[in-house]
C-alpha positions as CSV (number, residue, x, y, z in Angstrom):
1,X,0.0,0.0,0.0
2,X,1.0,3.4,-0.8
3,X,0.9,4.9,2.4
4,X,2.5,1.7,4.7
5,X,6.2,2.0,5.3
6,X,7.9,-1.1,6.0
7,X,11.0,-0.1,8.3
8,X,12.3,-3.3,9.9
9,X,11.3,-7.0,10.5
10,X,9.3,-6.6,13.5
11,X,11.0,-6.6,16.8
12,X,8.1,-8.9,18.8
13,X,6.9,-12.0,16.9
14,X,2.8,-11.5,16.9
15,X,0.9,-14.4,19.7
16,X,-1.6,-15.0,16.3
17,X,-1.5,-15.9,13.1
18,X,-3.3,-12.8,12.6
19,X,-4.4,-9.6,13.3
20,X,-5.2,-5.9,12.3
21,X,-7.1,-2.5,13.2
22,X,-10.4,-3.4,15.4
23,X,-13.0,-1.9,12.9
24,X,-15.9,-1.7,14.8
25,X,-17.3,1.3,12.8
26,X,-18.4,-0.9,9.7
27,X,-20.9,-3.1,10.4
28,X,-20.3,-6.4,11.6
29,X,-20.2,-9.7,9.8
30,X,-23.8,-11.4,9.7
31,X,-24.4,-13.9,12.0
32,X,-24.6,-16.9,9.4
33,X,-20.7,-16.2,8.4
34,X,-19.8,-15.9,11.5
35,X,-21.3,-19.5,12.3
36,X,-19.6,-20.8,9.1
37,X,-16.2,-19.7,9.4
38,X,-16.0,-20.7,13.6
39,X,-17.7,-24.2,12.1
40,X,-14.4,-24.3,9.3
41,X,-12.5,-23.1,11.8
42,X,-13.4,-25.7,14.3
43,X,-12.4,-28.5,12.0
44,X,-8.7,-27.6,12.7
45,X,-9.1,-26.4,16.3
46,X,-12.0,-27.1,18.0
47,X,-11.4,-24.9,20.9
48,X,-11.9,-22.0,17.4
49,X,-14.2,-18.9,18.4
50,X,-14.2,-16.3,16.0
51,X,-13.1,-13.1,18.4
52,X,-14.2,-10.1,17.0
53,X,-17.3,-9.9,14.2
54,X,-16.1,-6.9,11.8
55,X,-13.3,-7.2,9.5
56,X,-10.7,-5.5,11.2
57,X,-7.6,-6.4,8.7
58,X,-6.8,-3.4,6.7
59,X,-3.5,-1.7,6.5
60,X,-1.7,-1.9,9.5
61,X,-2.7,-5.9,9.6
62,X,0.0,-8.8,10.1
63,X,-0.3,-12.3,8.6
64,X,1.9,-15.2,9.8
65,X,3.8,-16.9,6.6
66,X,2.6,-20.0,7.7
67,X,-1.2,-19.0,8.4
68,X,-1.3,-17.7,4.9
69,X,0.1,-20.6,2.7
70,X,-2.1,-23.0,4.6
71,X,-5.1,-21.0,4.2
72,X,-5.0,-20.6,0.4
73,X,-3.2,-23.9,-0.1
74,X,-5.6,-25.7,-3.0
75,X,-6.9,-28.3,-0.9
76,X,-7.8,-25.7,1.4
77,X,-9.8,-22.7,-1.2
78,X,-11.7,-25.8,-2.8
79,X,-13.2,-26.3,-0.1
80,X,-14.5,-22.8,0.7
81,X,-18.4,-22.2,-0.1
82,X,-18.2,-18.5,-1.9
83,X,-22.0,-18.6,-2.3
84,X,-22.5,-19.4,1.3
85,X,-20.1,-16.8,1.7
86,X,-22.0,-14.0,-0.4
């Protein structure tokens, strides 16, 4: 992004595989996503609880290497109901 600066590899390793601004000014997800993504979420941790119900990840957001290959690893996006989704 234009106006994000990357100075240094960051000092701190972040506790998550990710994270960002908490948007609570745009509205928050609907319900039935919410259930679907803690109910894909849950099939690889079933302790999963979606934390916050906006979007939150803009600039200023972190994503852990690993997080982000695994998530759009083939296997993985197949499996993802976009209309559901909609």
């Amino acid at each position: 992004e234009p106006d994000v600066q990357i100075r240094r590899r960051h000092i701190e390793h972040p506790a998550h595989d990710a994270g960002g601004i908490y948007d609570n000014f745009n509205a928050a997800m609907h319900e039935e996503t919410r259930m679907y993504l803690e109910w894909r979420g849950r099939e690889r941790n079933p302790c999963f609880k979606l934390l916050w119900p906006h979007f939150g990840l803009a600039g200023g957001s972190y994503f852990r290497k690993e997080a982000i290959l695994d998530a759009f690893s083939p296997e993985h996006i197949k499996r993802i109901d976009f209309r559901r989704m909609a």
